[in-house]
PyMOL Python script that loads the backbone (N, CA, C, O; Angstrom):
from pymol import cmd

cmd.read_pdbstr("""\
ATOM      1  N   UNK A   1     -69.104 131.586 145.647  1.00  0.00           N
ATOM      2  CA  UNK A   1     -69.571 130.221 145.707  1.00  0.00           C
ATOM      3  C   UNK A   1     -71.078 130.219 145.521  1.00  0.00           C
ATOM      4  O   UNK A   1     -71.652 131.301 145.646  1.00  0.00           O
ATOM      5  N   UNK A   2     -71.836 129.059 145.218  1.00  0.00           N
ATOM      6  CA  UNK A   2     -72.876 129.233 144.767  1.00  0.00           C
ATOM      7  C   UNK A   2     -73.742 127.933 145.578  1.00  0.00           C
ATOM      8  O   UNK A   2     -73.437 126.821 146.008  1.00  0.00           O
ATOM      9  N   UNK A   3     -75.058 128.815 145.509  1.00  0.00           N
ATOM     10  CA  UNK A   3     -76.010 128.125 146.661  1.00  0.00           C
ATOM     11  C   UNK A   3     -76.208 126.765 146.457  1.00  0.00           C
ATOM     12  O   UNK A   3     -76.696 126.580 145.342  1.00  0.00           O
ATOM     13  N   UNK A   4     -76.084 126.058 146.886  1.00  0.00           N
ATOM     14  CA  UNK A   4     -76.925 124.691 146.484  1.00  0.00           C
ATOM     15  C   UNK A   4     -78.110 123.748 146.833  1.00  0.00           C
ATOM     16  O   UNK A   4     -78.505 123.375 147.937  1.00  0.00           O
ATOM     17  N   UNK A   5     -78.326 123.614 146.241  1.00  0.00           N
ATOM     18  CA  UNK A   5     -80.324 123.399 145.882  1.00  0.00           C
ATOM     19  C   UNK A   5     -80.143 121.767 145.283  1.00  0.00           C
ATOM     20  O   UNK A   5     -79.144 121.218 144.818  1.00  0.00           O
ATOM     21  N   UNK A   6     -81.620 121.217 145.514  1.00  0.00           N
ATOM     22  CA  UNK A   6     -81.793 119.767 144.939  1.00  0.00           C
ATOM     23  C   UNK A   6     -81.760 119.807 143.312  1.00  0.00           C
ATOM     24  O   UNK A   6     -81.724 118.747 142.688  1.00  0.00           O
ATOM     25  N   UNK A   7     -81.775 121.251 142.548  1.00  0.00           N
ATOM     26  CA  UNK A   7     -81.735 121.023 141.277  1.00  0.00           C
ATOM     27  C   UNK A   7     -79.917 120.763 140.944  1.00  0.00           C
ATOM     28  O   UNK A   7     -79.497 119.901 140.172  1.00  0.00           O
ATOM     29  N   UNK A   8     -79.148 121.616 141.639  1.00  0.00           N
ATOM     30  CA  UNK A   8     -78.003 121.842 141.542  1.00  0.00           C
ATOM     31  C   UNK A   8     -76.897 121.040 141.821  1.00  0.00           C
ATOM     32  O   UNK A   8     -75.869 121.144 141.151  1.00  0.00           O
ATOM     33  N   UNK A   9     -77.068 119.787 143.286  1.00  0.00           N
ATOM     34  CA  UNK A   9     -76.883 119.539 143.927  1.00  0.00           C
ATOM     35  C   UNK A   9     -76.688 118.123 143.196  1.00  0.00           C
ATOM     36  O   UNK A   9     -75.615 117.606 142.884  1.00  0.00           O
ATOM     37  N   UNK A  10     -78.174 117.549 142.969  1.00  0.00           N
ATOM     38  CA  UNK A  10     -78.381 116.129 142.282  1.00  0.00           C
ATOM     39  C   UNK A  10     -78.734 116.779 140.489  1.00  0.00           C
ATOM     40  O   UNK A  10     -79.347 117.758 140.064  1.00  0.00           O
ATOM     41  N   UNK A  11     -78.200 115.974 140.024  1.00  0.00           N
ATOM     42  CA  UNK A  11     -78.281 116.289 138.556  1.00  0.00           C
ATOM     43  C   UNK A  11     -79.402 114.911 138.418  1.00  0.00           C
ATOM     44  O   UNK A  11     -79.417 113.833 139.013  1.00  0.00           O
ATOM     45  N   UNK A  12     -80.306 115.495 137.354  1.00  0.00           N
ATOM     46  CA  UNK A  12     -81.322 114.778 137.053  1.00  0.00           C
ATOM     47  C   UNK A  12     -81.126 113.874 135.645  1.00  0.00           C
ATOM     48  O   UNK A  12     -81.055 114.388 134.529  1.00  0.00           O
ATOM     49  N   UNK A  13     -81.081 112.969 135.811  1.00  0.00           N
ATOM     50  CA  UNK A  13     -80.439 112.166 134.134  1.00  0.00           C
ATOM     51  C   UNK A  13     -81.500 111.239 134.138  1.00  0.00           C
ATOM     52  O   UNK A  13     -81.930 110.473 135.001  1.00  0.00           O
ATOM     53  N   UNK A  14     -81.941 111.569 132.560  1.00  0.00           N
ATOM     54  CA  UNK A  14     -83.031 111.029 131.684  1.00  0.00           C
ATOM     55  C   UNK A  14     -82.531 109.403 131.900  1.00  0.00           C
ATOM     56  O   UNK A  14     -81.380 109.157 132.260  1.00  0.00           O
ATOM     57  N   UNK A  15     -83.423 108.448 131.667  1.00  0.00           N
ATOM     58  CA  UNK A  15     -83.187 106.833 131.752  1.00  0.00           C
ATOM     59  C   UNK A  15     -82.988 106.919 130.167  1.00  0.00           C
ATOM     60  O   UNK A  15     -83.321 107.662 129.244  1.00  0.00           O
ATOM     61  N   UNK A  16     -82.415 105.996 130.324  1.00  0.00           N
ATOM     62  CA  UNK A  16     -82.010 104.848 128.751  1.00  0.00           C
ATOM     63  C   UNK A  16     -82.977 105.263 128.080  1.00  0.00           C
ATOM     64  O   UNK A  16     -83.610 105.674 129.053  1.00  0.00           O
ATOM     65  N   UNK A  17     -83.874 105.593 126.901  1.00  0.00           N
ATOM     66  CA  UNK A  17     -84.806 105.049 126.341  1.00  0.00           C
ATOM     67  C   UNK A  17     -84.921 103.201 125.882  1.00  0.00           C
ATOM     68  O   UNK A  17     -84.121 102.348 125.497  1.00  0.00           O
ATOM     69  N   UNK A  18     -85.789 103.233 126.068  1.00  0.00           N
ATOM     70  CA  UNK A  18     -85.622 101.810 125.687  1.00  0.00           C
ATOM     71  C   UNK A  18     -85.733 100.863 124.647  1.00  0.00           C
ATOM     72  O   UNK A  18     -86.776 100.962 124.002  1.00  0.00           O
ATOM     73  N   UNK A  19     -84.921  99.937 124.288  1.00  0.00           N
ATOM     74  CA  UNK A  19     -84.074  99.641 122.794  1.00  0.00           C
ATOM     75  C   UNK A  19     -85.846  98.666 122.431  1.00  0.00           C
ATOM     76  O   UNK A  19     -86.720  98.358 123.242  1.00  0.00           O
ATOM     77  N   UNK A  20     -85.776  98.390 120.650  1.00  0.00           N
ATOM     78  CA  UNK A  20     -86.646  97.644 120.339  1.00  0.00           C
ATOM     79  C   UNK A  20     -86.839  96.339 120.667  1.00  0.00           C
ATOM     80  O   UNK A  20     -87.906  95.775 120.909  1.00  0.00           O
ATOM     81  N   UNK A  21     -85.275  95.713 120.656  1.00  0.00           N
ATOM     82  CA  UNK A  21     -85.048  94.293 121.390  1.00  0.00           C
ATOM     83  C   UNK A  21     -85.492  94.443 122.782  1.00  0.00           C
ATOM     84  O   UNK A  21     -86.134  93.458 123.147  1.00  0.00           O
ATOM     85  N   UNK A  22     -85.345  95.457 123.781  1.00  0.00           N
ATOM     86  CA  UNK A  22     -85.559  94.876 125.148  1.00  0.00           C
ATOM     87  C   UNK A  22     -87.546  95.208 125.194  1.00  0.00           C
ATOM     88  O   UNK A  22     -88.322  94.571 125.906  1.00  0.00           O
ATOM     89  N   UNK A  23     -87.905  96.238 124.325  1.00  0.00           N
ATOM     90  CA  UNK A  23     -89.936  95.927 124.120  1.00  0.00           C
ATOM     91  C   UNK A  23     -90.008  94.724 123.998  1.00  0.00           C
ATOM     92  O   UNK A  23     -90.589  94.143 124.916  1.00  0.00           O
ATOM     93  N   UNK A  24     -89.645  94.159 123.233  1.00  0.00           N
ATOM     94  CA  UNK A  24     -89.858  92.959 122.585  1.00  0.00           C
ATOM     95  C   UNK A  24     -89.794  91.858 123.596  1.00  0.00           C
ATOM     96  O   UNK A  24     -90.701  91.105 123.948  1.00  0.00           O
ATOM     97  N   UNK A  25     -88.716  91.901 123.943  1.00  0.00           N
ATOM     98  CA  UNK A  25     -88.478  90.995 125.354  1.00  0.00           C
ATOM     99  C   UNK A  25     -89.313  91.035 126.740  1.00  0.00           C
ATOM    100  O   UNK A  25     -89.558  90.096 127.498  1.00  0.00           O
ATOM    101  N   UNK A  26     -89.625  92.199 126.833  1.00  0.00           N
ATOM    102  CA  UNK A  26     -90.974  92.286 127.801  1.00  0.00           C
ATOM    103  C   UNK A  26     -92.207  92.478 127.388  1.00  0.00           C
ATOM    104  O   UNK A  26     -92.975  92.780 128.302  1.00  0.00           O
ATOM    105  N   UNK A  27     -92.805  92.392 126.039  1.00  0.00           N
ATOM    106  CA  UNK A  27     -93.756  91.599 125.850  1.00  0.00           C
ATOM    107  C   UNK A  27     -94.038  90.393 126.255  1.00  0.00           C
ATOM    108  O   UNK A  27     -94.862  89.968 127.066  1.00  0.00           O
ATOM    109  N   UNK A  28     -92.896  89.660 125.290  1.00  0.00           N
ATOM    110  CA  UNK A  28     -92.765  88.100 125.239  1.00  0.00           C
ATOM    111  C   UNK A  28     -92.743  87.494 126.693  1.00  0.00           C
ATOM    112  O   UNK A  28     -93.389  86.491 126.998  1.00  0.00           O
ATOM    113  N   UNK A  29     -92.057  88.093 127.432  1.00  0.00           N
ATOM    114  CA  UNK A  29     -91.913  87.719 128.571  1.00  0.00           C
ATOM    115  C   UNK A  29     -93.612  87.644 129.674  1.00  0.00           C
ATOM    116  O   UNK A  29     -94.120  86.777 130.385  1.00  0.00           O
ATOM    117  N   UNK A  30     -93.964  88.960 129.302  1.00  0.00           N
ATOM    118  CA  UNK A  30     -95.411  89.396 129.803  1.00  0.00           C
ATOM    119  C   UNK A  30     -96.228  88.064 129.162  1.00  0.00           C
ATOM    120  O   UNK A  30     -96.933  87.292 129.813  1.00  0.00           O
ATOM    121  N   UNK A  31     -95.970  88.003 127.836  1.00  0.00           N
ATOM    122  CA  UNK A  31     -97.106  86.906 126.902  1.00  0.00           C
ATOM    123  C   UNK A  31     -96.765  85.850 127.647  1.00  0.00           C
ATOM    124  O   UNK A  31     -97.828  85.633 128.229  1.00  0.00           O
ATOM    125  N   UNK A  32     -95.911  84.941 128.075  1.00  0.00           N
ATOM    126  CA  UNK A  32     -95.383  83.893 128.344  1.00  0.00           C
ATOM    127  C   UNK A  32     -95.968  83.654 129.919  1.00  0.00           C
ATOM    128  O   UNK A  32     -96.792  82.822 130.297  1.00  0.00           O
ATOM    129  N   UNK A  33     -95.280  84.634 130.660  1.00  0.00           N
ATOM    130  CA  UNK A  33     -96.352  84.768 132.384  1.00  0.00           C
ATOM    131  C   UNK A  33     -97.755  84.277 132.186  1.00  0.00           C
ATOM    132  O   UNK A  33     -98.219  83.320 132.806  1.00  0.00           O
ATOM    133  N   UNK A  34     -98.535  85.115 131.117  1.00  0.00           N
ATOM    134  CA  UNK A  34    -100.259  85.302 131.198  1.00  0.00           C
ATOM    135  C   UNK A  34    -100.431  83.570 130.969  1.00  0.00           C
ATOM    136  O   UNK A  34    -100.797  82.685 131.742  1.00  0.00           O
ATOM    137  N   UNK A  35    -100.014  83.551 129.628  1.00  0.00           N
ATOM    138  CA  UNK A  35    -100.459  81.867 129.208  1.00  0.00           C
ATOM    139  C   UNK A  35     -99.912  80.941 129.975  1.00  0.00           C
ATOM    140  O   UNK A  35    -100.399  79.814 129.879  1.00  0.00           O
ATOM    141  N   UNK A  36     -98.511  81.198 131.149  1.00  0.00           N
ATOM    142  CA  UNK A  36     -98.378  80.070 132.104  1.00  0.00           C
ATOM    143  C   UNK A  36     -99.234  80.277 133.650  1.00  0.00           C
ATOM    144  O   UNK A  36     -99.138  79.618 134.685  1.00  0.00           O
ATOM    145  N   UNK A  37    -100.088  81.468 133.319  1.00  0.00           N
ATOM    146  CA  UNK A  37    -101.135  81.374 134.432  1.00  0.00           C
ATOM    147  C   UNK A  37    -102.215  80.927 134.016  1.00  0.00           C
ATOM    148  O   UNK A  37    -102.720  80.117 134.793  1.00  0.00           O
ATOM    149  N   UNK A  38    -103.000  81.200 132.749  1.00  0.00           N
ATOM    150  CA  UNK A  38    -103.913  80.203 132.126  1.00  0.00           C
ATOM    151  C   UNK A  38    -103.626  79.075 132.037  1.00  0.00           C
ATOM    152  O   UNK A  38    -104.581  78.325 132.241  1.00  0.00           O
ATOM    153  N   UNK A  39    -102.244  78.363 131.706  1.00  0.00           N
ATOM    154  CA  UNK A  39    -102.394  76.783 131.908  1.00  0.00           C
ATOM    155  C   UNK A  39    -102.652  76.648 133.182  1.00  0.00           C
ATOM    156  O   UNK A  39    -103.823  76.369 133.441  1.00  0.00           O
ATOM    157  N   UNK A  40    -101.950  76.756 134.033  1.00  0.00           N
ATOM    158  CA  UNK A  40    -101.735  76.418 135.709  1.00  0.00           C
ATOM    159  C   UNK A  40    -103.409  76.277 135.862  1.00  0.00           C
ATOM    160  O   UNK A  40    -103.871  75.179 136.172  1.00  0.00           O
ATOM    161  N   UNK A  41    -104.130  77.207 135.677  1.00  0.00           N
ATOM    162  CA  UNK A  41    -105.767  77.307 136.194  1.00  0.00           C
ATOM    163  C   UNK A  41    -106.293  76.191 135.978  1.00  0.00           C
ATOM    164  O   UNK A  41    -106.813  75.303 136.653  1.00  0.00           O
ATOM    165  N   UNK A  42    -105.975  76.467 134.468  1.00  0.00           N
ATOM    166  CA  UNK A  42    -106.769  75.214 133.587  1.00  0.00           C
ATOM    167  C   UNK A  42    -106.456  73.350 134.089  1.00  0.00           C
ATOM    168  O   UNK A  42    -107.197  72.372 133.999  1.00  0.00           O
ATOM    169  N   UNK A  43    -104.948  73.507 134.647  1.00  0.00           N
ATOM    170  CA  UNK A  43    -104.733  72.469 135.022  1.00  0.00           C
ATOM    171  C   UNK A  43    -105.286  71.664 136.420  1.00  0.00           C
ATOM    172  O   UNK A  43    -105.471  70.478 136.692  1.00  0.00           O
ATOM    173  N   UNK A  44    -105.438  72.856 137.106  1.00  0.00           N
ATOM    174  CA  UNK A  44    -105.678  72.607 138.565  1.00  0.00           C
ATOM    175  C   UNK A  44    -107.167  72.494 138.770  1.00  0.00           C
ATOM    176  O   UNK A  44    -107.654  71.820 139.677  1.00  0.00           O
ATOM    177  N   UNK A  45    -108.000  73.307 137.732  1.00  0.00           N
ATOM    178  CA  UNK A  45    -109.757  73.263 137.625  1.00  0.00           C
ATOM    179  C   UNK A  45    -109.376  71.507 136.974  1.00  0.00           C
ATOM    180  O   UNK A  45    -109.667  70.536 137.672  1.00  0.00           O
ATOM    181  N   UNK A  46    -108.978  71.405 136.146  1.00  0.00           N
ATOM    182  CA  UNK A  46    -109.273  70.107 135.346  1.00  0.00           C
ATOM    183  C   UNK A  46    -109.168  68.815 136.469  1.00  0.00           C
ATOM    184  O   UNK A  46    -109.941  67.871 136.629  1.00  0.00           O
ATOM    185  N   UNK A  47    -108.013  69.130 137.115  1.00  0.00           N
ATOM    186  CA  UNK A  47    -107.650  68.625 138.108  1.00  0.00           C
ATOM    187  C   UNK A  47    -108.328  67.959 139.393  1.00  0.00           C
ATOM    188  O   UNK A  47    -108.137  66.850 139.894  1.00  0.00           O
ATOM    189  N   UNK A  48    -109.300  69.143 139.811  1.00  0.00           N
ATOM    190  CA  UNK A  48    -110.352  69.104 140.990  1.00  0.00           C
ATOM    191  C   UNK A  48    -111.373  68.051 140.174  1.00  0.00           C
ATOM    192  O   UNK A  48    -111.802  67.012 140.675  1.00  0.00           O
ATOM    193  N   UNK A  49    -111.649  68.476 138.950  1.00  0.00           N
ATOM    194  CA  UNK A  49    -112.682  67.927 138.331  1.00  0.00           C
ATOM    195  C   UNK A  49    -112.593  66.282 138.588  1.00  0.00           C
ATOM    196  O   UNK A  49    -113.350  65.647 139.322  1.00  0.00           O
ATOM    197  N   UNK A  50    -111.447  65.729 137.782  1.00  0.00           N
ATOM    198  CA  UNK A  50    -110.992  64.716 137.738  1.00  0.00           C
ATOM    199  C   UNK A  50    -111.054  63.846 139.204  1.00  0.00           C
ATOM    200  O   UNK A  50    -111.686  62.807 139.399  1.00  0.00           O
ATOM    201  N   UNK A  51    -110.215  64.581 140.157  1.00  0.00           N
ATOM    202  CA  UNK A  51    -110.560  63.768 141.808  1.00  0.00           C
ATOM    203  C   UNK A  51    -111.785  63.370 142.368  1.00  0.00           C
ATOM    204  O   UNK A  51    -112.064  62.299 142.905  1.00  0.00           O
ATOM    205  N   UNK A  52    -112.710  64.687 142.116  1.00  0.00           N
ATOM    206  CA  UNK A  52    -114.136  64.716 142.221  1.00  0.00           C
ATOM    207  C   UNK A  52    -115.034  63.732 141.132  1.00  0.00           C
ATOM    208  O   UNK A  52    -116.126  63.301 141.502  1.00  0.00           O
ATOM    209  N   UNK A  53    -114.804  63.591 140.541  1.00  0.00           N
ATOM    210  CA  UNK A  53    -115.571  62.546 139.624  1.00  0.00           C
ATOM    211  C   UNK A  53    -115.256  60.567 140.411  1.00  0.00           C
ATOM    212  O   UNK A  53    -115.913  59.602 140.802  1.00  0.00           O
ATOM    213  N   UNK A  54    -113.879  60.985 140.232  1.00  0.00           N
ATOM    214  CA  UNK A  54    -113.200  59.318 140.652  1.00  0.00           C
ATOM    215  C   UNK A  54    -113.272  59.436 142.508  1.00  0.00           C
ATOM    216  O   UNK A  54    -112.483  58.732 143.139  1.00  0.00           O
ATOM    217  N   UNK A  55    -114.056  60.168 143.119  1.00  0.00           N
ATOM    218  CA  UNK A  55    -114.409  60.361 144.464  1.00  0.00           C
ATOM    219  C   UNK A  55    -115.448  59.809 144.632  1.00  0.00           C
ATOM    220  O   UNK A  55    -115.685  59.158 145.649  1.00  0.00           O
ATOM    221  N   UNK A  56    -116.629  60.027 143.251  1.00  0.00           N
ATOM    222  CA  UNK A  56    -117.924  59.576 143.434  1.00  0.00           C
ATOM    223  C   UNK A  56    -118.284  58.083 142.353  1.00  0.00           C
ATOM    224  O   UNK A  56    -119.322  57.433 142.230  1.00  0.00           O
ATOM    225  N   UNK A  57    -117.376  57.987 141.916  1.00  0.00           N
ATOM    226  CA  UNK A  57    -117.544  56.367 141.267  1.00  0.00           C
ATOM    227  C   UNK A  57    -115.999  55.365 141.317  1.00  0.00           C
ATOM    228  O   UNK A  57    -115.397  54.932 140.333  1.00  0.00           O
ATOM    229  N   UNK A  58    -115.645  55.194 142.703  1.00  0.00           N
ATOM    230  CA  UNK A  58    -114.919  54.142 142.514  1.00  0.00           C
ATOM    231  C   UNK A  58    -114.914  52.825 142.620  1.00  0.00           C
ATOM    232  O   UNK A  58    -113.909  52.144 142.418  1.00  0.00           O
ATOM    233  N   UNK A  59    -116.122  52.335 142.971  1.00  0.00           N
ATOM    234  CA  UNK A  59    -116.733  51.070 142.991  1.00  0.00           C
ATOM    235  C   UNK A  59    -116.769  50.458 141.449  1.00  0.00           C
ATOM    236  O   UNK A  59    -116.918  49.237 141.497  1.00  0.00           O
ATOM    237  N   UNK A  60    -116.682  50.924 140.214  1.00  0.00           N
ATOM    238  CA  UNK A  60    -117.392  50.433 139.016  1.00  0.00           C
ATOM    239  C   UNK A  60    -115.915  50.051 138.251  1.00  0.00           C
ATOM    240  O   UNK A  60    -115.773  49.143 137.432  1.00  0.00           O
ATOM    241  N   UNK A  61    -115.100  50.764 138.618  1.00  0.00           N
ATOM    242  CA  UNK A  61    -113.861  50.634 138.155  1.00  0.00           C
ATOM    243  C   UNK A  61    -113.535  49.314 138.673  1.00  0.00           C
ATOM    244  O   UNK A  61    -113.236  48.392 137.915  1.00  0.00           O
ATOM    245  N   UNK A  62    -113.580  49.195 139.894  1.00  0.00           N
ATOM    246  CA  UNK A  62    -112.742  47.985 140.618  1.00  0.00           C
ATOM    247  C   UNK A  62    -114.007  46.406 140.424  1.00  0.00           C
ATOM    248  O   UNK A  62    -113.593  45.257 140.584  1.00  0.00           O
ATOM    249  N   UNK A  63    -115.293  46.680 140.117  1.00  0.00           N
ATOM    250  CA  UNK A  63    -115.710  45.438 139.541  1.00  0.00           C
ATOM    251  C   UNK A  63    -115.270  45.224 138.018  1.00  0.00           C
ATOM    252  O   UNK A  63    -115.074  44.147 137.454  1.00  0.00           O
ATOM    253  N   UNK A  64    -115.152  46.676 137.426  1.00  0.00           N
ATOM    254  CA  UNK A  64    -114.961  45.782 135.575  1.00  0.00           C
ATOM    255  C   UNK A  64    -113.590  45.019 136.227  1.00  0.00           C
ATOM    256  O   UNK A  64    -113.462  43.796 136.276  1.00  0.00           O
ATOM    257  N   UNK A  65    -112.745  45.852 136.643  1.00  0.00           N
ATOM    258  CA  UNK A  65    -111.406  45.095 136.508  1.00  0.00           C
ATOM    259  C   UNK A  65    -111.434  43.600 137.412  1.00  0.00           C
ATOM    260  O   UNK A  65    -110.319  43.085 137.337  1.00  0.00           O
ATOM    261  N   UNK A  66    -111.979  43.128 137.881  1.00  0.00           N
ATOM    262  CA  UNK A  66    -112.432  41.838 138.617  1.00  0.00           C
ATOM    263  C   UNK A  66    -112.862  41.141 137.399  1.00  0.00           C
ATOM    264  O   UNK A  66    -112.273  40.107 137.087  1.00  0.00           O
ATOM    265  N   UNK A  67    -113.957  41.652 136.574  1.00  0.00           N
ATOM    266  CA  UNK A  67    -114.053  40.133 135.820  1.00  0.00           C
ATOM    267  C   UNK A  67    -113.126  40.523 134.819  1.00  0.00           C
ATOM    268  O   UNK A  67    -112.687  39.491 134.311  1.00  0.00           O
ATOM    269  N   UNK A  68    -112.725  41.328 134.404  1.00  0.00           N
ATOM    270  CA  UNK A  68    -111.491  40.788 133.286  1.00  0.00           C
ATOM    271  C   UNK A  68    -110.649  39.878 134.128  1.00  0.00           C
ATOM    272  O   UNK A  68    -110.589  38.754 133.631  1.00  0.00           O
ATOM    273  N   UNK A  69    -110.057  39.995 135.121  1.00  0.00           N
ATOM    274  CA  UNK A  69    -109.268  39.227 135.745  1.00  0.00           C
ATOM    275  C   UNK A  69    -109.549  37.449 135.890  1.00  0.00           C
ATOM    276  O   UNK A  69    -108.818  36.459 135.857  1.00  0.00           O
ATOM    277  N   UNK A  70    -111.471  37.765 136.117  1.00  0.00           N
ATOM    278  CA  UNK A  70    -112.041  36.292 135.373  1.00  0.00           C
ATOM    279  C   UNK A  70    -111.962  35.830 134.390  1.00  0.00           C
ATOM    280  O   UNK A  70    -111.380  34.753 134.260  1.00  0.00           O
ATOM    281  N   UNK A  71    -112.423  36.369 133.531  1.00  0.00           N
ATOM    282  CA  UNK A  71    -112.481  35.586 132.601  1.00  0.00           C
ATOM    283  C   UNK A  71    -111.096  35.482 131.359  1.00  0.00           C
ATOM    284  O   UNK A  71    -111.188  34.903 130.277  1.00  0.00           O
ATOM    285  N   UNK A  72    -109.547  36.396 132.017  1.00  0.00           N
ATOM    286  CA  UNK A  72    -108.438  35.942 131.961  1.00  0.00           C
ATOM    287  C   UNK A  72    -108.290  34.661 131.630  1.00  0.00           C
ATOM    288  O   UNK A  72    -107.959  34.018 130.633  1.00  0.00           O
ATOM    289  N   UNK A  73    -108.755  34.378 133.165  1.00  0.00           N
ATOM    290  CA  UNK A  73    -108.244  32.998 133.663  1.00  0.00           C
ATOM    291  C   UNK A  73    -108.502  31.707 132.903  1.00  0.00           C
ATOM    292  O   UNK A  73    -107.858  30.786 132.402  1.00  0.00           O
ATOM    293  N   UNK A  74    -109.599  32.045 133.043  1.00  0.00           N
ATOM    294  CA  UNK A  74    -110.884  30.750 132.289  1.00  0.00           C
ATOM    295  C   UNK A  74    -110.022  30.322 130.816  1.00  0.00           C
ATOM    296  O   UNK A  74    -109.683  29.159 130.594  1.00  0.00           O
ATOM    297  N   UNK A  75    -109.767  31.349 129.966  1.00  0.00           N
ATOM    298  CA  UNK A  75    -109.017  31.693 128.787  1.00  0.00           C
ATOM    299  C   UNK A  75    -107.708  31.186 128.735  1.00  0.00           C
ATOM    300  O   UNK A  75    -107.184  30.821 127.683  1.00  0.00           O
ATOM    301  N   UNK A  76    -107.309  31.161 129.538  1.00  0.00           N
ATOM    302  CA  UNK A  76    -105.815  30.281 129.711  1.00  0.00           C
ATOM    303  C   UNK A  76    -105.252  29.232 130.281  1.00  0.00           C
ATOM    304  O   UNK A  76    -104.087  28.909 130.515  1.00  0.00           O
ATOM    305  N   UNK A  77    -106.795  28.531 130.549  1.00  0.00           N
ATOM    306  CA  UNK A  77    -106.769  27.010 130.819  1.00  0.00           C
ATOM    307  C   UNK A  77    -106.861  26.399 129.764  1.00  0.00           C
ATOM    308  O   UNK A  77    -106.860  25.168 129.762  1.00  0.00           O
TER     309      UNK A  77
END
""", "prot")
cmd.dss("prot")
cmd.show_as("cartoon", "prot")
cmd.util.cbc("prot")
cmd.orient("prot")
């Protein structure tokens, strides 16, 4: 009978190599992650921007829209 050892014991088997379709697919997949973390950024910086702007001027908005609402009126008498 014969000794047994971790070479003997567990047989060591090479992985799959891996096919051109499945590279391909984890590129694409990789490409697709990166550019839906560049939008997300881009959206959420744009985002802050946007709150922060209409944080510091909301007074000017709410008079234009007052006199259009005037001079609506006047117009449809």
């Amino acid at each position: 009978m014969t000794k047994l050892t971790k070479s003997n014991l567990f047989k060591m088997y090479d992985s799959k190599p891996e096919t051109a379709m499945e590279k391909t697919t984890r590129v694409v997949r990789q490409m697709v992650e990166e550019e839906t973390e560049q939008r997300l950024a881009k959206i959420s910086r744009l985002r802050s921007t946007r709150l922060e702007r209409e944080a510091n001027t909301p007074s000017e908005t709410t008079a234009k829209t007052a006199r259009k609402l005037r001079s609506s009126r006047t117009v449809s008498k």
